[in-house]
C-alpha positions in Angstrom: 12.0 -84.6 24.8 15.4 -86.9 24.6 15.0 -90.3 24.0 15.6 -93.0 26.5 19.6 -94.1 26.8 20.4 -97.6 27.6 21.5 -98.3 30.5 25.4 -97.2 31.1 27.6 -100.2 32.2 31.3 -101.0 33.1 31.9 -104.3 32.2 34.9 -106.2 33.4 35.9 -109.2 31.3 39.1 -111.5 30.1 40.6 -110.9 27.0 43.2 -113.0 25.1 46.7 -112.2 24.4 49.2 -112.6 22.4 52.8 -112.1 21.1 53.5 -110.8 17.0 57.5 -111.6 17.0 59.7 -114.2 17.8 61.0 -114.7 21.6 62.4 -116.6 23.9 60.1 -115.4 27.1 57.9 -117.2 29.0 54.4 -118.0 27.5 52.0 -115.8 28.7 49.7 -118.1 31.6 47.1 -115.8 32.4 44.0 -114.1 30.2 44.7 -110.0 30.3 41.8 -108.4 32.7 40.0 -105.2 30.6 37.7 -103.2 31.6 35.2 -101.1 29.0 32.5 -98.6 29.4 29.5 -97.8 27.2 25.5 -97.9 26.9 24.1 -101.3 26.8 22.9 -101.8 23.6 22.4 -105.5 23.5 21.9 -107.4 27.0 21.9 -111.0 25.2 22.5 -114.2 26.8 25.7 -115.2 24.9 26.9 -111.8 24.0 26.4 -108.0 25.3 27.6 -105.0 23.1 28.4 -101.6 24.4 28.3 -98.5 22.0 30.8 -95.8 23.5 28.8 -92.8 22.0 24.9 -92.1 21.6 23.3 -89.2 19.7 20.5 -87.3 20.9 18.3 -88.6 18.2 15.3 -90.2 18.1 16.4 -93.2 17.6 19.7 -92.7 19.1 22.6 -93.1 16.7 25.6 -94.7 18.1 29.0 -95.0 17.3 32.3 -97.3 19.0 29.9 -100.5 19.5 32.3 -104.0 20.8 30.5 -106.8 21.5 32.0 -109.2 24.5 31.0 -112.6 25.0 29.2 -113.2 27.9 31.5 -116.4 28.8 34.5 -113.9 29.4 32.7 -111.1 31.8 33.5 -111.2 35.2 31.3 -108.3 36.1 28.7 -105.7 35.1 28.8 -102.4 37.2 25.3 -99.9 36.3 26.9 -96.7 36.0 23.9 -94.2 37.1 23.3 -91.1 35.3 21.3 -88.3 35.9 
């Protein structure tokens, strides 16, 4: 029997930017929108982390994990599996 996955989420969140060389260019005004997909590994209150691969193992080894601050998520879709 597989184990259980985590749930499988797209989270939508604001990430900051920036510029490496000199310019002349307006400043940037506005966060950059991102979007990431992966299986809920941690559902914390200040921070959720998302691994993009999981093993069949039991327990389930991961790889790919980024962890986003909840204070910069602007939403959490459930992605449903079978």
């Amino acid at each position: 029997m597989k184990p259980k996955l985590p749930k499988l989420v797209l989270i939508e969140w604001l990430d900051s930017c920036s510029i490496e060389h000199w310019h002349d260019d307006k400043p940037d005004t506005e966060p950059l929108a991102c979007r990431s997909v992966g299986w809920l590994v941690h559902d914390g209150k200040r921070a959720k982390t998302i691994a993009a691969h999981m093993s069949d193992d039991d327990p389930p080894q991961r790889s790919g994990e980024m962890t986003i601050p909840v204070v910069c998520i602007t939403k959490i879709t459930r992605i449903r599996t079978k």
